[in-house]
C-alpha positions as CSV (number, residue, x, y, z in Angstrom):
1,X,-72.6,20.1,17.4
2,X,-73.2,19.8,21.1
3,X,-73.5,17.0,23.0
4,X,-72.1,14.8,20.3
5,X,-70.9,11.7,22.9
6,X,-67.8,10.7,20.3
7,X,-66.4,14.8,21.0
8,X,-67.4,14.6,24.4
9,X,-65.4,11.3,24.7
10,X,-62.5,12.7,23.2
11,X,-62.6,16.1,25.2
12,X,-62.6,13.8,28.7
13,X,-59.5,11.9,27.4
14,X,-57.6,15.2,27.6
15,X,-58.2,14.8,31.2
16,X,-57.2,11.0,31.0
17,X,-54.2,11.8,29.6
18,X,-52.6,14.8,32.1
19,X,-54.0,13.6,35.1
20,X,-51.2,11.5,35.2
21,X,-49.1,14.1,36.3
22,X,-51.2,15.3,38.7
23,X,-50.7,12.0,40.5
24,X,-47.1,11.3,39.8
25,X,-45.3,14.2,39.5
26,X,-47.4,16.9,41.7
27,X,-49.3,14.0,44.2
28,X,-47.2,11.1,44.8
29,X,-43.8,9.6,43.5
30,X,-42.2,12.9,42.7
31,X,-42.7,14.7,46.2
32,X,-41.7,11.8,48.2
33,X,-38.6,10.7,45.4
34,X,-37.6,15.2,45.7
35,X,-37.6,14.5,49.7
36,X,-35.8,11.7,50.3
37,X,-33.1,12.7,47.7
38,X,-32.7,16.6,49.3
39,X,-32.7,15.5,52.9
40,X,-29.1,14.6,53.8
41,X,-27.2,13.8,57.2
42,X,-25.0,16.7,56.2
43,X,-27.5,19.3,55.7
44,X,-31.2,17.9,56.8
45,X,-33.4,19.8,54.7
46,X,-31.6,22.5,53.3
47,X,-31.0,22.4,49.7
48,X,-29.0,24.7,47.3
49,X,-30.9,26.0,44.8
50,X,-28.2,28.5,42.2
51,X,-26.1,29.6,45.4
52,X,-28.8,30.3,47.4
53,X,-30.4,28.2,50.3
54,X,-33.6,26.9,51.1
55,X,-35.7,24.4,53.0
56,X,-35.9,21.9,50.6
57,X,-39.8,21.8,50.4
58,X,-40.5,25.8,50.3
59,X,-38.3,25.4,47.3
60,X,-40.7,22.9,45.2
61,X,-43.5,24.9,46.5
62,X,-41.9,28.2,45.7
63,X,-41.3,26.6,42.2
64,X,-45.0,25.8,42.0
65,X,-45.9,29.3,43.1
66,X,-43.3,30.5,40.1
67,X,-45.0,28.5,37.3
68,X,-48.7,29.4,38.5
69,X,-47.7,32.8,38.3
70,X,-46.1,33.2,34.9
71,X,-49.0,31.4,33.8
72,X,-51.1,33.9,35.6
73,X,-49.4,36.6,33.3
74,X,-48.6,34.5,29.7
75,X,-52.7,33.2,29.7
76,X,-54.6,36.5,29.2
77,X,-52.5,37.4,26.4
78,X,-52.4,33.7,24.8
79,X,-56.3,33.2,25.1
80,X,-56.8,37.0,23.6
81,X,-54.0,35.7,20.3
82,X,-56.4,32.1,20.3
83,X,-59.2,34.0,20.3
84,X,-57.9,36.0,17.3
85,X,-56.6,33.4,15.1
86,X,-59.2,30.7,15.8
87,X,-56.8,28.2,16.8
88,X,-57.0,27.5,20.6
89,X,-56.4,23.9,19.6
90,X,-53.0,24.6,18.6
91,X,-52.1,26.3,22.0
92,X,-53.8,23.5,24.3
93,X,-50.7,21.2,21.8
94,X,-48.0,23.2,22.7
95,X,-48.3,23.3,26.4
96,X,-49.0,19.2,26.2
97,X,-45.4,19.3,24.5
98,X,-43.9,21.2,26.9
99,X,-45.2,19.4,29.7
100,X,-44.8,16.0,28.8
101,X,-40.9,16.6,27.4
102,X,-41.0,18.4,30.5
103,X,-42.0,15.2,32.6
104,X,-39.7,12.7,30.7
105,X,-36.4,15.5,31.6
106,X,-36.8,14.2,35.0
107,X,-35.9,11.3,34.1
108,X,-32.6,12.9,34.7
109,X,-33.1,14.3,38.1
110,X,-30.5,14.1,40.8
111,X,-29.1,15.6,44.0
112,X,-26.4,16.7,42.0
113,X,-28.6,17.8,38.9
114,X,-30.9,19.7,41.3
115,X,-31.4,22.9,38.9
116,X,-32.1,20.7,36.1
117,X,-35.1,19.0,37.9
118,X,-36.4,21.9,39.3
119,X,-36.7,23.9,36.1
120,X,-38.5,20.8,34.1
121,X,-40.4,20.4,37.4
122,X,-41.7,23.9,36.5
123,X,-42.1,23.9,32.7
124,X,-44.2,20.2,33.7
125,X,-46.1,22.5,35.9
126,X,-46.8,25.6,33.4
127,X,-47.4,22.8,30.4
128,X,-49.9,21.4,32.5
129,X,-52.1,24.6,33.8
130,X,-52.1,25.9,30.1
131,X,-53.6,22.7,28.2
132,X,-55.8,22.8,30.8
133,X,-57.0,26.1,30.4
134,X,-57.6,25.8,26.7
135,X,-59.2,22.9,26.8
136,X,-61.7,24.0,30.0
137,X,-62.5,26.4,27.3
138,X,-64.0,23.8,24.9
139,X,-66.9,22.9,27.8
140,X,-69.5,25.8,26.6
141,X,-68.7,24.6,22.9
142,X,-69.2,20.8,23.7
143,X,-72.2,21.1,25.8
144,X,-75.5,22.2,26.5
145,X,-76.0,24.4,30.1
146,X,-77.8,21.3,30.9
147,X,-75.4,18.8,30.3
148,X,-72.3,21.0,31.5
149,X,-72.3,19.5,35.3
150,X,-72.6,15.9,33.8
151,X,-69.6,16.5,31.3
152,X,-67.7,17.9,33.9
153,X,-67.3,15.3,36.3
154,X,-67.2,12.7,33.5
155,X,-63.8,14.6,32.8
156,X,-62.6,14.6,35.7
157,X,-63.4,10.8,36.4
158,X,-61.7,9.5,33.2
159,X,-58.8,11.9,34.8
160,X,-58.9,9.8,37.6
161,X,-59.1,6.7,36.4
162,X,-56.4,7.0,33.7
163,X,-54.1,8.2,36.0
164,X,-54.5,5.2,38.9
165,X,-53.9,3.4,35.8
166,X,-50.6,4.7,35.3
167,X,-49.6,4.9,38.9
168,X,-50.3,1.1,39.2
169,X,-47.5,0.8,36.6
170,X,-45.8,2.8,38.0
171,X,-46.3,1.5,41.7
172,X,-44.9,-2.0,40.4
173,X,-41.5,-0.3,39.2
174,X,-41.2,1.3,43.1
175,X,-42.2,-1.7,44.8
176,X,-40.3,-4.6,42.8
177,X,-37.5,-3.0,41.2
178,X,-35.6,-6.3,41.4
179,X,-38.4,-8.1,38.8
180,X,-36.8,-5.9,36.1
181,X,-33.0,-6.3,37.2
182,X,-33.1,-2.7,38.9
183,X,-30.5,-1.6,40.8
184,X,-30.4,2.2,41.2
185,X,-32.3,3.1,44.0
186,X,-33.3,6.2,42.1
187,X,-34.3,4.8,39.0
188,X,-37.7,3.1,39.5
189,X,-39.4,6.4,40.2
190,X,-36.8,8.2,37.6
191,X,-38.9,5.4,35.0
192,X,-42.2,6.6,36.2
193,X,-41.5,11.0,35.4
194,X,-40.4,9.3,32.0
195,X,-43.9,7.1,31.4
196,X,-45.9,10.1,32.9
197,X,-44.5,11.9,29.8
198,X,-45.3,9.4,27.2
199,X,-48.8,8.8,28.6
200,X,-49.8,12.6,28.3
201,X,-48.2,13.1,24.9
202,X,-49.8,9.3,23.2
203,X,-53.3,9.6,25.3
204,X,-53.4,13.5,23.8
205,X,-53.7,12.5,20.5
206,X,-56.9,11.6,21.0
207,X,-58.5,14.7,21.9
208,X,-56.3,16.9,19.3
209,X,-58.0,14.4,16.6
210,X,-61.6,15.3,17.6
211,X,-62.3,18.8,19.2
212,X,-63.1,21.4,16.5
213,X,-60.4,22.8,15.1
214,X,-62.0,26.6,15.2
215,X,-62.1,29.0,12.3
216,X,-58.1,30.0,11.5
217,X,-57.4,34.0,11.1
218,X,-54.6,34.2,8.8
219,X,-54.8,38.0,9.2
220,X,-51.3,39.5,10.7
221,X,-51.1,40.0,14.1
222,X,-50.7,43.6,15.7
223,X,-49.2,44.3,19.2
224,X,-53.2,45.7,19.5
225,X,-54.4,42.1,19.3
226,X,-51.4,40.9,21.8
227,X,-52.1,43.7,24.3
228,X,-55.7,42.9,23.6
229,X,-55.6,39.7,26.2
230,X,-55.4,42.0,29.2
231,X,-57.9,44.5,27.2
232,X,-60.3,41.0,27.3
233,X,-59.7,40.3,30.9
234,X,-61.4,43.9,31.9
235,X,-64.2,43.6,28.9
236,X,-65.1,40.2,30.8
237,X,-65.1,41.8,34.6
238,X,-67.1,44.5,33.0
239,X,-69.5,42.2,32.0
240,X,-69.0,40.6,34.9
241,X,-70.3,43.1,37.1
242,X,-73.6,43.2,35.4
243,X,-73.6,39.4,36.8
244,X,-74.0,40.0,40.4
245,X,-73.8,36.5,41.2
246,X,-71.3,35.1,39.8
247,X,-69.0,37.7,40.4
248,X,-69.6,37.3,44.3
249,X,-69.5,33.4,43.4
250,X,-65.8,34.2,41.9
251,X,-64.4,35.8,45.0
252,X,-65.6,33.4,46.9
253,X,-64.0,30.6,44.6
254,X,-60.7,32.7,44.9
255,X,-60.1,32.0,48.5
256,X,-61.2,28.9,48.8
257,X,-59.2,27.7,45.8
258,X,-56.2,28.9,47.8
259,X,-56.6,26.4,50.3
260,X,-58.0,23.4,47.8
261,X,-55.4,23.5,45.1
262,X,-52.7,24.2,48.1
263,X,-53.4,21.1,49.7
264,X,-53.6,19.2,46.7
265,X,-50.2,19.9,45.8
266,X,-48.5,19.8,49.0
267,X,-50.4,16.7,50.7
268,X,-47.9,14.1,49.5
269,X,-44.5,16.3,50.6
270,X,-46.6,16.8,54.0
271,X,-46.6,13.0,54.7
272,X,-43.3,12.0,53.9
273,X,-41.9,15.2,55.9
274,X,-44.1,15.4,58.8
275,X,-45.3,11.4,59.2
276,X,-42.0,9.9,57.1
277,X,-44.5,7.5,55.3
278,X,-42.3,6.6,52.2
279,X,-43.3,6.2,48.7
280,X,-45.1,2.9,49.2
281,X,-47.1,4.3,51.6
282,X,-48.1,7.7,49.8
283,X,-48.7,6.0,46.6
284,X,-51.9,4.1,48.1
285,X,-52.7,6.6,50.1
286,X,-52.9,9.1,47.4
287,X,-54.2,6.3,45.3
288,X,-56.7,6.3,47.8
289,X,-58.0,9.7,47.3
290,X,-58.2,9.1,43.6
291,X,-60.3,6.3,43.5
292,X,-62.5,8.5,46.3
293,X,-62.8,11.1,43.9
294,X,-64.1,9.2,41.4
295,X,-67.1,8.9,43.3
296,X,-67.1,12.1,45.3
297,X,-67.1,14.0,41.6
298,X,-70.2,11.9,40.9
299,X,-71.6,12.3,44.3
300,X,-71.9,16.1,43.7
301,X,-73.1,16.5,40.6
302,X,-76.3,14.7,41.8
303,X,-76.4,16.7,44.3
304,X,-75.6,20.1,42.7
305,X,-78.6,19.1,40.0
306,X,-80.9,18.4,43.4
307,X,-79.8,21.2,45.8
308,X,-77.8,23.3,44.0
309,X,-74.6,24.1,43.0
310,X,-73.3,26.7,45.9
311,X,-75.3,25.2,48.6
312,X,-73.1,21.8,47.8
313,X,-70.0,24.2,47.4
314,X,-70.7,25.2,51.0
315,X,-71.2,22.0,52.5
316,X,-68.0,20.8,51.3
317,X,-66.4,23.9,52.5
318,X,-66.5,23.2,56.3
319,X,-65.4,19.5,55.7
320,X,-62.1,21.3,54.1
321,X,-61.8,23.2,57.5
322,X,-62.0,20.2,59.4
323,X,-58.8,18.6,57.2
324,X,-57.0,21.9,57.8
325,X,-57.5,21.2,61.7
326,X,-57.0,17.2,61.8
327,X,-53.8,17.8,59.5
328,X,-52.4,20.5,62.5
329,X,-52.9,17.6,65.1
330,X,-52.0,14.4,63.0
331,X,-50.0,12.0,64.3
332,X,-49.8,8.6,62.6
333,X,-50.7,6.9,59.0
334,X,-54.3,5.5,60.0
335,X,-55.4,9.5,60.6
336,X,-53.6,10.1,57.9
337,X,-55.7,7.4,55.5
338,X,-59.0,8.4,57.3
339,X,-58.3,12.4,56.3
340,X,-57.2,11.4,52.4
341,X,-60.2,9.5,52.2
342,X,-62.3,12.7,53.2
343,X,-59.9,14.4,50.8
344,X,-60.7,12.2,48.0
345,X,-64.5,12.4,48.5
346,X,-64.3,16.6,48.5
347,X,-61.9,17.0,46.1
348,X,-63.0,16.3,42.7
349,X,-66.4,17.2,43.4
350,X,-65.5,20.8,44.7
351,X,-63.4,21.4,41.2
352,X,-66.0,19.4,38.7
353,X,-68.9,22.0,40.7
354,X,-66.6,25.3,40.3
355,X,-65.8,24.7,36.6
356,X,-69.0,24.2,35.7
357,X,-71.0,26.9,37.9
358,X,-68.8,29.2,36.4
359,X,-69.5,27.7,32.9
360,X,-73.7,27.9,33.3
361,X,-73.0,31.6,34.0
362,X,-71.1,32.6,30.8
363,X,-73.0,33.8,27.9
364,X,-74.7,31.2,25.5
365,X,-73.3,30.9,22.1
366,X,-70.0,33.2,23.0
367,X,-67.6,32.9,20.4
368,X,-64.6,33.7,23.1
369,X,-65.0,31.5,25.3
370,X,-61.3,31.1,25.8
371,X,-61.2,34.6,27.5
372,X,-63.8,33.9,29.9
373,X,-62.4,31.1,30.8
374,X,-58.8,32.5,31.0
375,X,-60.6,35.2,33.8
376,X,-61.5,31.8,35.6
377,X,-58.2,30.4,35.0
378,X,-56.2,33.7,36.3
379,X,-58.5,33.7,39.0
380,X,-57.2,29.7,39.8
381,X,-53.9,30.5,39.1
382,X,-53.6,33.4,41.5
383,X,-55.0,32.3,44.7
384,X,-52.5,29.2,43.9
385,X,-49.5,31.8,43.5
386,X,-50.9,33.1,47.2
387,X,-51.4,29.8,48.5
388,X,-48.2,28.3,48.2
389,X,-46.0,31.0,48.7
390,X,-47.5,31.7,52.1
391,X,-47.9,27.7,52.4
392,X,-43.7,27.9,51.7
393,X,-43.1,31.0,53.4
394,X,-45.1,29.7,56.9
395,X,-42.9,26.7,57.2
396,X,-39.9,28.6,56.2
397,X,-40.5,31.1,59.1
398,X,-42.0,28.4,61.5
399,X,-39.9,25.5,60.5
400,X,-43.6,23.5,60.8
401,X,-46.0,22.8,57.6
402,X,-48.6,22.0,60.5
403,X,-48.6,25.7,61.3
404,X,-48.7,26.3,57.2
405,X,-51.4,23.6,56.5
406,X,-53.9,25.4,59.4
407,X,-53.6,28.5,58.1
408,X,-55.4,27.4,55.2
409,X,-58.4,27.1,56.8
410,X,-58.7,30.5,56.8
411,X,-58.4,30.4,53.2
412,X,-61.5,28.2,53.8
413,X,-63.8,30.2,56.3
414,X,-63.1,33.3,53.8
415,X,-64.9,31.7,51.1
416,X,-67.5,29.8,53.1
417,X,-68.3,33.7,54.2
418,X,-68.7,34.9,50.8
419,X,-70.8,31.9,49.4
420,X,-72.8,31.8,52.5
421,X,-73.4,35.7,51.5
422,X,-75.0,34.3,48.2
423,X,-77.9,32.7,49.3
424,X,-79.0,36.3,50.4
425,X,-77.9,38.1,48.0
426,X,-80.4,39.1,45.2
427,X,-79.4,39.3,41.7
428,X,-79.7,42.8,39.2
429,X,-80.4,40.9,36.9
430,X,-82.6,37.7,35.8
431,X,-80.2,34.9,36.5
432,X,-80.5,32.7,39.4
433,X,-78.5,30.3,40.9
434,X,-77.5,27.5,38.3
435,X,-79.4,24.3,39.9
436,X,-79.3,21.9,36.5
């Protein structure tokens, strides 16, 4: 039943629970604990990664790139077997396993165990884009078209707030190691990968108690049904197509995701490289942005219900291509507070809006909703595989992330041009812009 508020409850504690990686591992204590251990008076920032050599934060970002893509590739044809056996819910389990073991291995992460920390800093990264994926899929199922926007952002606040939750815990352990008899430099933020591992796992529960549990197939599977993911991905564009709208809306969210999701996972390693803030320092900053978000998720939604959801999208576009080009010419903490505020406001909203846009537009009572959403997902996925490999790759041929973090903006401008194109473009068919 939709719009049951225990289910819906339960659905935005998924959020609650892996947002905490978000913040620790991909936002804040990880970057800043990865930069400090891999710069060295011996070698700067050169690291070596399996023999070979790299710039110590292209490699992170490369490893990013790496996960997004195999998870690019692995989600069409694990959506397609959901689909088929009914049993999504057990798929959105495994990657929460896999990324939460994932997040308590670096517990073990050293200079000298550098392998080791990348790999689990990658299967922490693939186990969280696929939980997310399948359980974005449960949205349609949950909720009416009219209460989509609303249950949204109430995800993506409970995300929010449950991970400042943690990151207070954790920002204790960092910042009085000596009130628990801690000694190791490393280990206060070695503590907080291995909490950030038990929160997702116990705060998952939750959700895998209440969302339906689907229909299970127990019919074998063929290598028909396997191949049959990619097979969905082109039935959806084909239908697609007939939805002139949203498919020019889906361009547009590819570029621009490129610069969003980019900036989001690179905004901590930029301050502690380029403004050598320290983890103190990042932690409030990026605590900052959370608490921002919070409000900016909120902030949109009303105004997505009263203006409409692409005219906000494109509103919030420019203000990203005014970070893009304060972050080039940066040059102490306080601009860098001022511009993670503006982060914080733009950010949630501008993910909360895309999700559910693209949810309004899918068709009512679909039973595979999983596919449609693993086309949005790849979609995500790949403009992140393109955004941080050329965020990586800029700074590797530059040796500057400012010349990599204004390139973005033409990530930005890209999409502004596109959505701006969609308040003159006329649909084929009936639908309209989503508004509700």
């Amino acid at each position: 039943m939709r719009n049951n508020k225990a289910t819906i409850k339960a659905w935005a504690m998924f959020d609650w629970s892996n947002s905490a990686y978000n913040l620790v591992i991909t936002s804040t204590i990880f970057p800043a604990y990865y930069t400090i251990i891999t710069t060295t008076q011996q070698n700067g920032d050169k690291v070596t990664f399996f023999g070979r050599i790299f710039t110590n934060t292209a490699l992170s970002n490369y490893a990013l790139s790496v996960a997004y893509l195999i998870m690019a590739l692995l989600l069409p044809v694990l959506s397609s077997i959901a689909d088929f056996r009914g049993n999504k819910k057990v798929f959105m389990k495994a990657f929460t396993y896999i990324g939460s073991f994932a997040c308590a291995g670096l517990f073990f992460f050293k200079l000298e165990t550098l392998e080791l920390g990348i790999i689990c800093f990658t299967l922490a990264a693939m186990g969280y884009i696929g939980g997310v994926m399948f359980n974005n899929s449960y949205l349609p199922e949950i909720a009416t078209i009219d209460q989509q926007d609303r249950v949204s952002a109430k995800g993506f606040a409970y995300g929010y707030v449950g991970s400042v939750l943690l990151q207070i815990i954790c920002f204790v352990f960092v910042l009085k190691p000596e009130l628990f008899g801690i000694t190791d430099p490393s280990l206060p933020a070695r503590l907080s990968f291995l909490l950030v591992g038990i929160w997702w796992i116990s705060f998952s529960q939750i959700p895998f108690r209440k969302l339906p549990a689907g229909s299970p197939n127990y019919d074998k599977l063929s290598k028909v049904d396997v191949k049959s993911g990619f097979q969905e991905l082109v039935k959806v564009w084909h239908q697609l197509k007939k939805m002139v709208i949203l498919k020019r809306f889906l361009l547009g969210f590819f570029f621009y995701s490129m610069g969003v999701q980019t900036i989001m996972l690179v905004a901590a390693g930029f301050g502690e490289k380029v403004l050598k803030l320290g983890t103190s320092k990042l932690i409030v900053i990026i605590l900052i942005i959370q608490l921002v978000a919070i409000l900016g998720a909120l902030i949109m939604s009303y105004f997505a219900k009263k203006y409409g959801n692409i005219q906000v999208i494109i509103a919030v576009l420019l203000v990203w291509i005014g970070v893009c080009a304060a972050a080039y010419y940066i040059q102490n903490e306080v601009q860098f507070y001022v511009i993670a505020a503006v982060v914080g406001l733009v950010m949630g909203g501008i993910q909360s809006i895309s999700r559910s846009t693209y949810s309004k537009f899918l068709p009512e009572n679909t039973p595979d909703t999983a596919s449609f959403f693993s086309f949005y997902d790849v979609t995500e996925k790949i403009a992140i595989v393109i955004g941080l490999f050329s965020f990586a790759y800029i700074e590797e041929f530059t040796g500057s992330m400012r010349n990599s973090a204004i390139s973005l903006a033409g990530f930005f401008i890209i999409g502004l041009l596109i959505l701006l194109s969609l308040l003159f473009l006329k649909s084929e068919s009936s639908a309209s812009l989503p508004v509700e």
